[in-house]
Backbone bond lengths (Angstrom), bond angles and torsions (degrees), N, CA, C in turn:
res aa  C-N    CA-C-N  psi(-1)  N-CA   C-N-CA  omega(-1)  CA-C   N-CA-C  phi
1 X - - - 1.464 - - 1.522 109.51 -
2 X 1.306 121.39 131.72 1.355 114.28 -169.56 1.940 107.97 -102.51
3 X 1.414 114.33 108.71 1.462 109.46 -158.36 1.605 109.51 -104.22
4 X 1.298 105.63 -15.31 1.523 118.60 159.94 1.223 122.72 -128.88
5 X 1.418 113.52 144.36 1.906 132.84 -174.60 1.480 109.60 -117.74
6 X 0.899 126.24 109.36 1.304 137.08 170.57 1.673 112.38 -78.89
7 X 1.477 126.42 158.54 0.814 124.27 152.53 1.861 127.56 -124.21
8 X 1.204 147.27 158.05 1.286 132.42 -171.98 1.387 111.38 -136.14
9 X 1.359 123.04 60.39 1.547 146.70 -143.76 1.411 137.88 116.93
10 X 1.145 128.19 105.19 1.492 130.87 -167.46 1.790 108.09 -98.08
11 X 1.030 121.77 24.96 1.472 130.17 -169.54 1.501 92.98 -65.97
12 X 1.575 119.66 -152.63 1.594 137.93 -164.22 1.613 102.72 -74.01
13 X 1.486 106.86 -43.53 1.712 98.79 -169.69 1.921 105.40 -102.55
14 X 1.110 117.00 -23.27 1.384 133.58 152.60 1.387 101.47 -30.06
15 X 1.289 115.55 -94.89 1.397 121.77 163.43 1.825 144.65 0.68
16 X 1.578 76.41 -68.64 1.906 105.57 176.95 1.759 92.00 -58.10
17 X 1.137 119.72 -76.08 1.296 137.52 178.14 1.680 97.99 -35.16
18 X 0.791 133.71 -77.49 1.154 140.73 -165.44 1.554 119.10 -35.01
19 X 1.498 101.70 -50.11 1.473 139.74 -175.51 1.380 96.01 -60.68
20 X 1.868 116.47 -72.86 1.429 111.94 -177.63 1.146 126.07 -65.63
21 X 1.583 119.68 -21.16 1.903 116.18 153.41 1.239 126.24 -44.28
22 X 1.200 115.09 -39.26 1.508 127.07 -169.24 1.480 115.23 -87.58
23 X 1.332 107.71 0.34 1.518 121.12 -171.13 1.958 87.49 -103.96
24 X 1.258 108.05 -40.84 1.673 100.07 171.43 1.513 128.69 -101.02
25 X 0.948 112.06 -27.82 1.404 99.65 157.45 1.401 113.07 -107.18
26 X 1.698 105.09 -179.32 1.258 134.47 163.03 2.060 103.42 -37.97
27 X 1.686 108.20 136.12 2.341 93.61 -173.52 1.282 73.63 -101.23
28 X 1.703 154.57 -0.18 1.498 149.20 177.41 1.601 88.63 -52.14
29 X 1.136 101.92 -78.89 1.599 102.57 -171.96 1.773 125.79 -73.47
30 X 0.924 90.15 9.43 1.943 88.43 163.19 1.640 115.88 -88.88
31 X 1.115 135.39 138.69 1.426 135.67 161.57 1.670 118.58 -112.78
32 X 1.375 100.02 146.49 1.328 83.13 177.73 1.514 83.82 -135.36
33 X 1.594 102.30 156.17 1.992 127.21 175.95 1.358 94.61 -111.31
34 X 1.411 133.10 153.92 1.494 119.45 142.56 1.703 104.05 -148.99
35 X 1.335 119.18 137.51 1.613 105.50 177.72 1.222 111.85 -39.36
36 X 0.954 142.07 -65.48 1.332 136.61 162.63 1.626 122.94 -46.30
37 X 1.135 119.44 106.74 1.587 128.44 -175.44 0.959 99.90 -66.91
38 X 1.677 154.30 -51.99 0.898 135.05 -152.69 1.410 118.03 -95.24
39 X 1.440 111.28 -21.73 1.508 122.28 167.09 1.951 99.33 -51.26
40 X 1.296 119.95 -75.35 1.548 117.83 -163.40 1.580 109.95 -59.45
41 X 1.736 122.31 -4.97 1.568 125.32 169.42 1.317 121.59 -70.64
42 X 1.689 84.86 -50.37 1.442 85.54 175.22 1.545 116.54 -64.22
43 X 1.315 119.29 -40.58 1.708 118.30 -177.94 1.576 117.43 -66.95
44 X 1.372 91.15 -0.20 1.665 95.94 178.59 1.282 114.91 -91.12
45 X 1.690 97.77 -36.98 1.572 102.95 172.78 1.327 138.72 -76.50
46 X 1.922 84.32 -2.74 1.861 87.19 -169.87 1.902 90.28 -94.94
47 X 1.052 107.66 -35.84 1.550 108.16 177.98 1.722 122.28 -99.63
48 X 1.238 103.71 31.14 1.299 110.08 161.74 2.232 120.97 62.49
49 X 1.121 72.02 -8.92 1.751 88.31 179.79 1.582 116.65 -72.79
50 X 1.717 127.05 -165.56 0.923 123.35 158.45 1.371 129.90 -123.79
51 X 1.817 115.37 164.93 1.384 100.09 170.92 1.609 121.40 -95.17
52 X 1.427 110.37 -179.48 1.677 96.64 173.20 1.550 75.60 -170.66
53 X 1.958 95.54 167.74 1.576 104.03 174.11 1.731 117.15 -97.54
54 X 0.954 99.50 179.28 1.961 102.31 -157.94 1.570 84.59 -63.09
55 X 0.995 138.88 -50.83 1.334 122.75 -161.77 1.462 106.72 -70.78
56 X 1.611 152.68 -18.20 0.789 170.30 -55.55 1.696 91.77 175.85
57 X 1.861 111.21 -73.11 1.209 124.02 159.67 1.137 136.29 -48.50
58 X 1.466 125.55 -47.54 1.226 156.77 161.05 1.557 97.54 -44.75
59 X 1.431 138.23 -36.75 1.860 117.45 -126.78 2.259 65.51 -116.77
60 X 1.263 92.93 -50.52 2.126 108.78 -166.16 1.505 138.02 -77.18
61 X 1.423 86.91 -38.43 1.946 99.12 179.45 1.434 119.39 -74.29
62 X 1.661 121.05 117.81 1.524 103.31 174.16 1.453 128.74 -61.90
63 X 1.659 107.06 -17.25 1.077 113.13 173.79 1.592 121.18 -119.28
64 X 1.142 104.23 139.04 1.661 93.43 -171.37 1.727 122.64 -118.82
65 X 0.785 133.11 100.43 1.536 125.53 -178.32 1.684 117.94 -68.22
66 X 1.460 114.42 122.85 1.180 94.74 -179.23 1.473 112.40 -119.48
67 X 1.660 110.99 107.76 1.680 107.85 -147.04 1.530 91.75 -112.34
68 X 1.303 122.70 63.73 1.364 107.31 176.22 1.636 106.85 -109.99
69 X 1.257 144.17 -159.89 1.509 133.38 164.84 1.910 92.15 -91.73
70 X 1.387 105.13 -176.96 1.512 131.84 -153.18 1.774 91.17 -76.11
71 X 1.445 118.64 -65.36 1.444 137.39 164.17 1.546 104.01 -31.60
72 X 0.976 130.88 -12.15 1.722 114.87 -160.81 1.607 97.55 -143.98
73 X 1.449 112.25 24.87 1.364 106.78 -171.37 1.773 104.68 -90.79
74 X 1.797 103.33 -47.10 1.525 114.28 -177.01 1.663 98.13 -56.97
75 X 1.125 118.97 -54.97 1.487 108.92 -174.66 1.730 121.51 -60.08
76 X 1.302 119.08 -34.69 0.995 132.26 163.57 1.837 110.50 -41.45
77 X 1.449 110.57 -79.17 1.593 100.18 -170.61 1.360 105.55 -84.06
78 X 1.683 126.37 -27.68 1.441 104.90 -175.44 2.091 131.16 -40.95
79 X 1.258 88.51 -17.90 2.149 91.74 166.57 1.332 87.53 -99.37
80 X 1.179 155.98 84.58 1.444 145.80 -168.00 1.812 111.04 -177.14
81 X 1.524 87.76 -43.57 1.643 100.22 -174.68 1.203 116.57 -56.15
82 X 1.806 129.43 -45.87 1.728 105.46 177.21 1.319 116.67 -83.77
83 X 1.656 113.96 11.61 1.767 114.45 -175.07 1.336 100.25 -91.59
84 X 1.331 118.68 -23.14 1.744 135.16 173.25 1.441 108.49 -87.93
85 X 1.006 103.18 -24.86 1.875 96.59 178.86 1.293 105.36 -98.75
86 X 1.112 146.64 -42.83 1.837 144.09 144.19 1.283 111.72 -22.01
87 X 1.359 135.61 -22.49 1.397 137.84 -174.34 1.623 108.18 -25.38
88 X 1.095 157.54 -166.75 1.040 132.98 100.71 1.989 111.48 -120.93
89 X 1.057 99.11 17.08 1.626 118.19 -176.95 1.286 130.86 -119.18
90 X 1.139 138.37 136.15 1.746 115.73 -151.38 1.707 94.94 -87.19
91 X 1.402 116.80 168.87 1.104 146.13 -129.20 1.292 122.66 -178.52
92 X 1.574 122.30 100.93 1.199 132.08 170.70 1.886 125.74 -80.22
93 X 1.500 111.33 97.99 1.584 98.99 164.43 1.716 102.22 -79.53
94 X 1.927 91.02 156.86 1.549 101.70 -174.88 1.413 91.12 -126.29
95 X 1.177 147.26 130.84 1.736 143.56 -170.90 1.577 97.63 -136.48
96 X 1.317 106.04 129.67 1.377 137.68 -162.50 1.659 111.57 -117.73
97 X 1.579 105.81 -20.62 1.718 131.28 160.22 1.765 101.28 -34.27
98 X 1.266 115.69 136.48 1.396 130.10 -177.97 1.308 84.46 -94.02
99 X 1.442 138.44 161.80 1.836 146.54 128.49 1.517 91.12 97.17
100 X 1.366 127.46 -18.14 1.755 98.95 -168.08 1.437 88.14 -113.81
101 X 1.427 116.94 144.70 0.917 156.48 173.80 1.609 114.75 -53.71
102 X 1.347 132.69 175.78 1.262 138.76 156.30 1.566 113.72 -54.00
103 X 1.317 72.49 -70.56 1.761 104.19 -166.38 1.745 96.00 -43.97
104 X 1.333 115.16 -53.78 1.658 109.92 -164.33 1.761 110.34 -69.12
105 X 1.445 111.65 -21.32 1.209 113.39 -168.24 1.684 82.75 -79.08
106 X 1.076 115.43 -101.74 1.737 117.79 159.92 1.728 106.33 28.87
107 X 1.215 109.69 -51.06 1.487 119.48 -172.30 1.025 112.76 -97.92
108 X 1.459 134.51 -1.77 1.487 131.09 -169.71 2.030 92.58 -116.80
109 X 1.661 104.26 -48.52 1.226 84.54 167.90 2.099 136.30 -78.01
110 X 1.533 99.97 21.79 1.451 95.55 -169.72 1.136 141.05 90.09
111 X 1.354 144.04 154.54 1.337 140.78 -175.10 1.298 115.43 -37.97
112 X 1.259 141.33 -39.43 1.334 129.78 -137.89 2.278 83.09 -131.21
113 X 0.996 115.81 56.42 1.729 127.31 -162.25 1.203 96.37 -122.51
114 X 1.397 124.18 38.98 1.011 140.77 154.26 1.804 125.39 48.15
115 X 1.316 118.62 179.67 1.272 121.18 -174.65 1.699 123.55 -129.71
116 X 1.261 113.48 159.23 1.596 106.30 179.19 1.568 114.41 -102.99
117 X 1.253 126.72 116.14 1.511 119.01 -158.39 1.707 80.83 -133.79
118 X 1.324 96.12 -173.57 1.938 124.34 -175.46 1.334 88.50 -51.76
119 X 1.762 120.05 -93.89 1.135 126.47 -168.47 1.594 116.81 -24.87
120 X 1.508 117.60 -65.05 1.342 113.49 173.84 2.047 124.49 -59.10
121 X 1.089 96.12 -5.47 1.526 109.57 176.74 1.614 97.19 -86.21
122 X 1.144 146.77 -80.89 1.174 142.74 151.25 1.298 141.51 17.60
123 X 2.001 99.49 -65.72 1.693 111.48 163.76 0.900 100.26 -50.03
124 X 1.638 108.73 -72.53 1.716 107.17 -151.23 1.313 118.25 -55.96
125 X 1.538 126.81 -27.63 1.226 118.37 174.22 1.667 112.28 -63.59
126 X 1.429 103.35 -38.67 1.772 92.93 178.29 1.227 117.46 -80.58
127 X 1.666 126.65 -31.77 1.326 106.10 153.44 1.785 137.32 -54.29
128 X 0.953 88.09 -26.51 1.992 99.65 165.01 1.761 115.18 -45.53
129 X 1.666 108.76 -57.16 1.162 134.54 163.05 1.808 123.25 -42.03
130 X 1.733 85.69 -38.97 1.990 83.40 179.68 1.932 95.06 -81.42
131 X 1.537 89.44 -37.23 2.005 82.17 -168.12 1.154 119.84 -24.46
132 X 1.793 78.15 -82.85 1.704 98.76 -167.48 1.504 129.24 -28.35
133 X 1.025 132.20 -72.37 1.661 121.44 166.46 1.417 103.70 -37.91
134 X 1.229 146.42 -24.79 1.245 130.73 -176.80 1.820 111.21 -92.71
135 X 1.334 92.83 -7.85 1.452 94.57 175.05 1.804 104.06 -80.83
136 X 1.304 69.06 -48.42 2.002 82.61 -164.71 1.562 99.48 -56.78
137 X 1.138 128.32 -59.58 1.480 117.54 174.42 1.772 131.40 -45.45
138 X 1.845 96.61 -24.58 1.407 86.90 167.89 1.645 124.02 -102.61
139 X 1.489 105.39 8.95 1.413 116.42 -178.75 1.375 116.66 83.58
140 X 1.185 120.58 26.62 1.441 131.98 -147.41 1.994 85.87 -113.49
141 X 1.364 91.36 119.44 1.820 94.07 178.11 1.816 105.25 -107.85
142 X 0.779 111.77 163.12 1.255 132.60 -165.16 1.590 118.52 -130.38
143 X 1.279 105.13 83.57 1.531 90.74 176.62 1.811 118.52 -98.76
144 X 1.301 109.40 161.12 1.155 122.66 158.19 1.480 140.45 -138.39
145 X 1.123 110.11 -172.40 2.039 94.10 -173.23 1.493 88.96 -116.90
146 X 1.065 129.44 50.78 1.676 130.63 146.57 1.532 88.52 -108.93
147 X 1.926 86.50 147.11 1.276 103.17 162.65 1.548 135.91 -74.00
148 X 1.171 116.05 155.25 1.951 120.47 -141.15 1.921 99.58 -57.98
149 X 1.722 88.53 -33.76 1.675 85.69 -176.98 1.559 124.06 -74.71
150 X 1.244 85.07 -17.55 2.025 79.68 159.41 2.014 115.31 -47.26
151 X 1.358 97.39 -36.98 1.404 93.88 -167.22 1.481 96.34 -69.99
152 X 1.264 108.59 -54.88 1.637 109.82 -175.44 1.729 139.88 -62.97
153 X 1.635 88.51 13.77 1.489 108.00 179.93 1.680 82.94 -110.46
154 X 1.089 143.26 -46.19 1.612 152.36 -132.60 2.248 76.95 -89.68
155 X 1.089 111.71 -60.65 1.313 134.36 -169.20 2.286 98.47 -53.89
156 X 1.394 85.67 -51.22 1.942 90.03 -162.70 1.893 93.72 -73.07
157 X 1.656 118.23 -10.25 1.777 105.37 -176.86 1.322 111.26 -104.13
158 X 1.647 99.41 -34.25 1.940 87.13 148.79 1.531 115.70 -50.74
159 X 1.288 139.34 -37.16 1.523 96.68 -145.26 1.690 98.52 -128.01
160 X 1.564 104.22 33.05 1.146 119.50 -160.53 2.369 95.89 -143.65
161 X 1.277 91.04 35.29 1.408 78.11 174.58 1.463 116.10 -112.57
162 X 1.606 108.71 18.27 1.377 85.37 164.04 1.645 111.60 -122.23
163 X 1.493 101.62 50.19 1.419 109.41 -177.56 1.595 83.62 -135.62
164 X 2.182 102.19 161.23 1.263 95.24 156.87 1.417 128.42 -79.14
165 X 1.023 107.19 162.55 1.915 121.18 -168.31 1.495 94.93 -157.32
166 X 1.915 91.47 122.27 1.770 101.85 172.45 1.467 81.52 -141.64
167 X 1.875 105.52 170.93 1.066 135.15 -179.36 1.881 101.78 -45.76
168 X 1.147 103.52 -44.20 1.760 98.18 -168.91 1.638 104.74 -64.72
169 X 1.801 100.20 -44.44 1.697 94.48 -173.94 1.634 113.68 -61.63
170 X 1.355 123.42 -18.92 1.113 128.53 -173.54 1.896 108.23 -77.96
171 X 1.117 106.59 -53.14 1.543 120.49 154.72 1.690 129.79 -37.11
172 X 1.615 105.30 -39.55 1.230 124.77 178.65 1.767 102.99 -76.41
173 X 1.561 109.45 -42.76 1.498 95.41 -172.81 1.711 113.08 -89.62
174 X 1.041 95.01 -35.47 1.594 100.56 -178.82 1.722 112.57 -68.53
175 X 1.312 99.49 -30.78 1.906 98.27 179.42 1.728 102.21 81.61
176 X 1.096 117.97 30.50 1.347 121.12 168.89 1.269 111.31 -116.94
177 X 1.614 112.63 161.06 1.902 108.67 166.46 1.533 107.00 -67.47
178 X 1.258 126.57 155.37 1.350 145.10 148.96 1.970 120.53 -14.15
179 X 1.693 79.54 -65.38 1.412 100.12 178.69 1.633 110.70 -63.15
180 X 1.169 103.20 -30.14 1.931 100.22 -154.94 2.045 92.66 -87.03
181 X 1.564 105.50 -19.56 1.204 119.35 -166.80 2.014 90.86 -79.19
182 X 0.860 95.99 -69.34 1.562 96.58 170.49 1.556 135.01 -47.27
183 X 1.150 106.18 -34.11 1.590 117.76 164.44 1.407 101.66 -70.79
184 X 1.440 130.33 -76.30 1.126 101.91 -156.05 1.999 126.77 -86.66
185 X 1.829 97.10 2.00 1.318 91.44 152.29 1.554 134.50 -53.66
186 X 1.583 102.43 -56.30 1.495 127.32 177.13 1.885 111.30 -48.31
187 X 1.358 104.15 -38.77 1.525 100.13 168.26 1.618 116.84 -70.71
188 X 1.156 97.49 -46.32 1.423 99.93 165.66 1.795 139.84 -32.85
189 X 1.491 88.24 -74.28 1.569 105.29 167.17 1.527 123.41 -110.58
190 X 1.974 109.90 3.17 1.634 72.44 -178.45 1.548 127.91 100.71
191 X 1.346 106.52 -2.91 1.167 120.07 -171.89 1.534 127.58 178.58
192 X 1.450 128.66 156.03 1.434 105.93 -167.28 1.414 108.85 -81.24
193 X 1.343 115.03 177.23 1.562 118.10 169.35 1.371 114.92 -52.99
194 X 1.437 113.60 -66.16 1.407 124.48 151.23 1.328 137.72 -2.14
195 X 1.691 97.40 -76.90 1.201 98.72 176.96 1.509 112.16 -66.41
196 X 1.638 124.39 -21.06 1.337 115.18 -146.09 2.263 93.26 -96.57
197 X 1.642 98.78 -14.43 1.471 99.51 167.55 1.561 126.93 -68.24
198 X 1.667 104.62 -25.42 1.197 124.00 174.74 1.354 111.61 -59.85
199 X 1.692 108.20 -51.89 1.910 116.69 179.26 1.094 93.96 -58.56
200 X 1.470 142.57 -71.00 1.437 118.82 -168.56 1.162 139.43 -42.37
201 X 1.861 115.27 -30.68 1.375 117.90 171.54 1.220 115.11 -97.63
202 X 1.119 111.18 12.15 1.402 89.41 164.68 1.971 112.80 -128.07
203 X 1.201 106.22 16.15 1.489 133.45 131.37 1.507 113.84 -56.21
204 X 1.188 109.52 -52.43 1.742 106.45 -166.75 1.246 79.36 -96.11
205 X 1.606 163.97 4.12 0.817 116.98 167.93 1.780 109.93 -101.20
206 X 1.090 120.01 -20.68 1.640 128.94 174.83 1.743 94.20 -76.76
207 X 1.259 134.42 25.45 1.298 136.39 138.05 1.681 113.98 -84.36
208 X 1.460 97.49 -71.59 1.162 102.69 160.07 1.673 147.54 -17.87
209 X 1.189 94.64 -49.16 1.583 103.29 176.13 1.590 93.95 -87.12
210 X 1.464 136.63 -16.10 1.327 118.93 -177.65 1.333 142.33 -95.84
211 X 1.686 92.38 -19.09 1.430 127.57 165.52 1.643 123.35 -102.04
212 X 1.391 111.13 2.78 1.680 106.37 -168.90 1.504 87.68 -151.81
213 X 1.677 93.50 172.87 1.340 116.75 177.58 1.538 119.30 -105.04
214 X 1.016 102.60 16.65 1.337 104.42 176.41 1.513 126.20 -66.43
215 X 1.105 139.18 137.83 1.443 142.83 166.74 1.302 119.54 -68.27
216 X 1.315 114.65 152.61 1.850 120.72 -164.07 1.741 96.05 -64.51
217 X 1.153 121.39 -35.20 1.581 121.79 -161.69 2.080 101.91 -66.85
218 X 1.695 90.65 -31.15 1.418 94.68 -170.49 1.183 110.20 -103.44
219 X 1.352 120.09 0.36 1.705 124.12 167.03 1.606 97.42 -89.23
220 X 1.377 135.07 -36.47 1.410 134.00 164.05 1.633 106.42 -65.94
221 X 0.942 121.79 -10.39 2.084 95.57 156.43 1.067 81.37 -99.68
222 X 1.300 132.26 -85.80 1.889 109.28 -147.18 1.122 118.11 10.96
223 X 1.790 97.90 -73.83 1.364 110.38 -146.38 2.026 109.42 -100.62
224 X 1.597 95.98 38.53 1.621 97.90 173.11 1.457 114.89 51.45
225 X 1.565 99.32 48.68 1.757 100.09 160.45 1.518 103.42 -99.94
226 X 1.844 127.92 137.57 1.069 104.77 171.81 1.841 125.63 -77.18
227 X 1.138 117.45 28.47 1.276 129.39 -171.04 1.756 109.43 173.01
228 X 1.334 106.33 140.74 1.186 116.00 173.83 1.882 139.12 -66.83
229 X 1.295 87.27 -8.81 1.606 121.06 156.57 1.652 132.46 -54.02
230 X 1.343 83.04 -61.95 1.516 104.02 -177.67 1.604 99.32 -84.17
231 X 0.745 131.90 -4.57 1.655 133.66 179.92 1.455 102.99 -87.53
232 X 1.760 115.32 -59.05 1.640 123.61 173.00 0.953 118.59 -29.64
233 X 1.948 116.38 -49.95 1.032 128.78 -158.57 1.873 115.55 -89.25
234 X 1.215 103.72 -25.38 1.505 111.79 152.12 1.638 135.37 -83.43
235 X 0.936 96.58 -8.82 1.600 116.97 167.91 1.523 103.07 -83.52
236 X 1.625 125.43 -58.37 1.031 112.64 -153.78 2.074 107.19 -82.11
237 X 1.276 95.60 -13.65 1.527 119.04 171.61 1.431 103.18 -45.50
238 X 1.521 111.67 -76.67 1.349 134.61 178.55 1.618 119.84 -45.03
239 X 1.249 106.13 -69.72 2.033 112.31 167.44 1.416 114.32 -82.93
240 X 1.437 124.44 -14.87 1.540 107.81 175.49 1.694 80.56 87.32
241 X 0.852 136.86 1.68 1.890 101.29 -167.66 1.728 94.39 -154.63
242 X 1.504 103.68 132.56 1.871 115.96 178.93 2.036 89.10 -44.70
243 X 1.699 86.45 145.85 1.586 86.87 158.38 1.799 131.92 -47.50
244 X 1.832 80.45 -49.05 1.571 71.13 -166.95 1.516 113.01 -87.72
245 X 1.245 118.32 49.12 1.746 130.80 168.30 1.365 112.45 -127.52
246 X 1.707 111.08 -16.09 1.044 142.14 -144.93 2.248 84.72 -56.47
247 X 1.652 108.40 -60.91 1.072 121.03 -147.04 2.043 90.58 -74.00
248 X 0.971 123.86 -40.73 1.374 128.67 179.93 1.531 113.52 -51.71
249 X 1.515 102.31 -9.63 2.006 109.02 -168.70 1.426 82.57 -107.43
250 X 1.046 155.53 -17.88 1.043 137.36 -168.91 1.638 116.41 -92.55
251 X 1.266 111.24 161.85 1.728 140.99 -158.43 1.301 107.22 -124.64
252 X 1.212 122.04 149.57 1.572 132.73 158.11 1.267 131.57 -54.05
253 X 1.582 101.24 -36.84 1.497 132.17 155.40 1.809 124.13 -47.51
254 X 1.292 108.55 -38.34 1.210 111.32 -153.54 1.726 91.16 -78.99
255 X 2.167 97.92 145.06 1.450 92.01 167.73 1.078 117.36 -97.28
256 X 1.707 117.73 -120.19 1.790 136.26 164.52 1.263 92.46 -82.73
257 X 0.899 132.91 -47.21 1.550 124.77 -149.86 1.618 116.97 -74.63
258 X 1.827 122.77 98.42 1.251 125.30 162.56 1.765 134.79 -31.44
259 X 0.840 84.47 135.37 1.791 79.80 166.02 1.354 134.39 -89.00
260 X 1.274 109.43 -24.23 1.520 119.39 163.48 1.879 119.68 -124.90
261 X 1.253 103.52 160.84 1.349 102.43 -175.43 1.537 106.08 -148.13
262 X 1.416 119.20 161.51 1.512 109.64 -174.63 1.632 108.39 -106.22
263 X 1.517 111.09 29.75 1.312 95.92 164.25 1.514 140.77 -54.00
């Protein structure tokens, strides 16, 4: 369970991020470092959280943001590496760096620089979800070197989950092959189209059961299951728990963010 978020830069997208964390969890447990001390005070004070120094973040947070630019990344963890390799607890880096890779960050922070599994596939997609409006409100653009229609496939399975959607229909609208549609989603985010249409419905559907009265049989048409079976069984994939127990597991505590995912 990840109960603290660190951050390791409070700059423009540092920030945004920062802002929409604090809108879902507890800002007690967020920290923020920034070379500049007084830049991450003030962001502490506007969001109620705390500060601490990179080694501080580095040695405590299960989760770590690393919001610096691409140029300032080696300098950033190289005093960092035996406070990350001492770990003895697992530990998520999140890298926001344009051009560097997994693998190189992985290598700059040291042996123990952690890994990308289901669970960590998951956050980041729901933290993606708090960003964005927080990007867009601060004018803050985001580029990347995927091509634009990656976004506009990511865009057509949000708002298309309560219809069916397979690899061909996706092929059919976009005018691409299957395969080329899947490759360069998966570089993109990390995950297949597929699987990543699945996280959405069953996002909208653990809304569903929390805000409505609807029954699992009739939250499985909604959301284009061909049977109410195969829906259970992806639901219970995703939360670990049958729908209809689904609401009895839950806490006051609990946010958006799942614990399991079927990547």
């Amino acid at each position: 369970m990840m109960d603290t978020i660190g951050f390791l830069g409070c700059g423009n997208m540092g920030g945004a991020i920062a802002r929409a964390v604090c809108k879902a969890v507890d800002p007690k447990k967020v920290f923020l470092a920034n070379r500049t001390a007084a830049k991450a005070q003030a962001l502490a004070k506007e969001l109620g959280c705390k500060t601490a120094t990179n080694a501080e973040v580095a040695g405590d947070c299960d989760l770590i943001f690393l919001a610096v630019k691409p140029q300032m990344m080696e300098a950033l963890l190289e005093p960092l590496r035996f406070t990350l390799d001492e770990r003895p607890s697992r530990f998520v880096l999140c890298s926001m760096a344009a051009g560097l890779s997994i693998a190189r960050i992985q290598e700059l922070a040291g042996e123990n620089g952690g890994q990308i599994d289901r669970p960590v596939q998951t956050l980041v997609l729901s933290i993606l979800e708090l960003v964005l409006p927080e990007l867009r409100a601060s004018g803050t653009v985001v580029r990347t070197s995927f091509p634009e229609y990656a976004n506009d496939i990511l865009t057509y399975l949000q708002t298309h989950i309560h219809e069916k959607v397979t690899m061909e229909t996706l092929s059919q609208t976009f005018h691409l092959s299957a395969s080329h549609i899947s490759r360069v989603f998966s570089n993109a985010y990390h995950t297949s189209p597929i699987n990543y249409l699945i996280y959405c419905r069953m996002r909208t559907a653990r809304t569903y059961l929390l805000r409505s009265h609807m029954s699992t049989s009739e939250i499985a048409k909604r959301l284009a299951y061909h049977d109410v079976y195969h829906f259970i069984r992806s639901f219970e994939q995703f939360f670990g728990v049958h729908p209809d127990r689904y609401l009895q597991a839950q806490s006051p505590q609990d946010t958006l963010i799942p614990v399991r995912a079927p990547f």
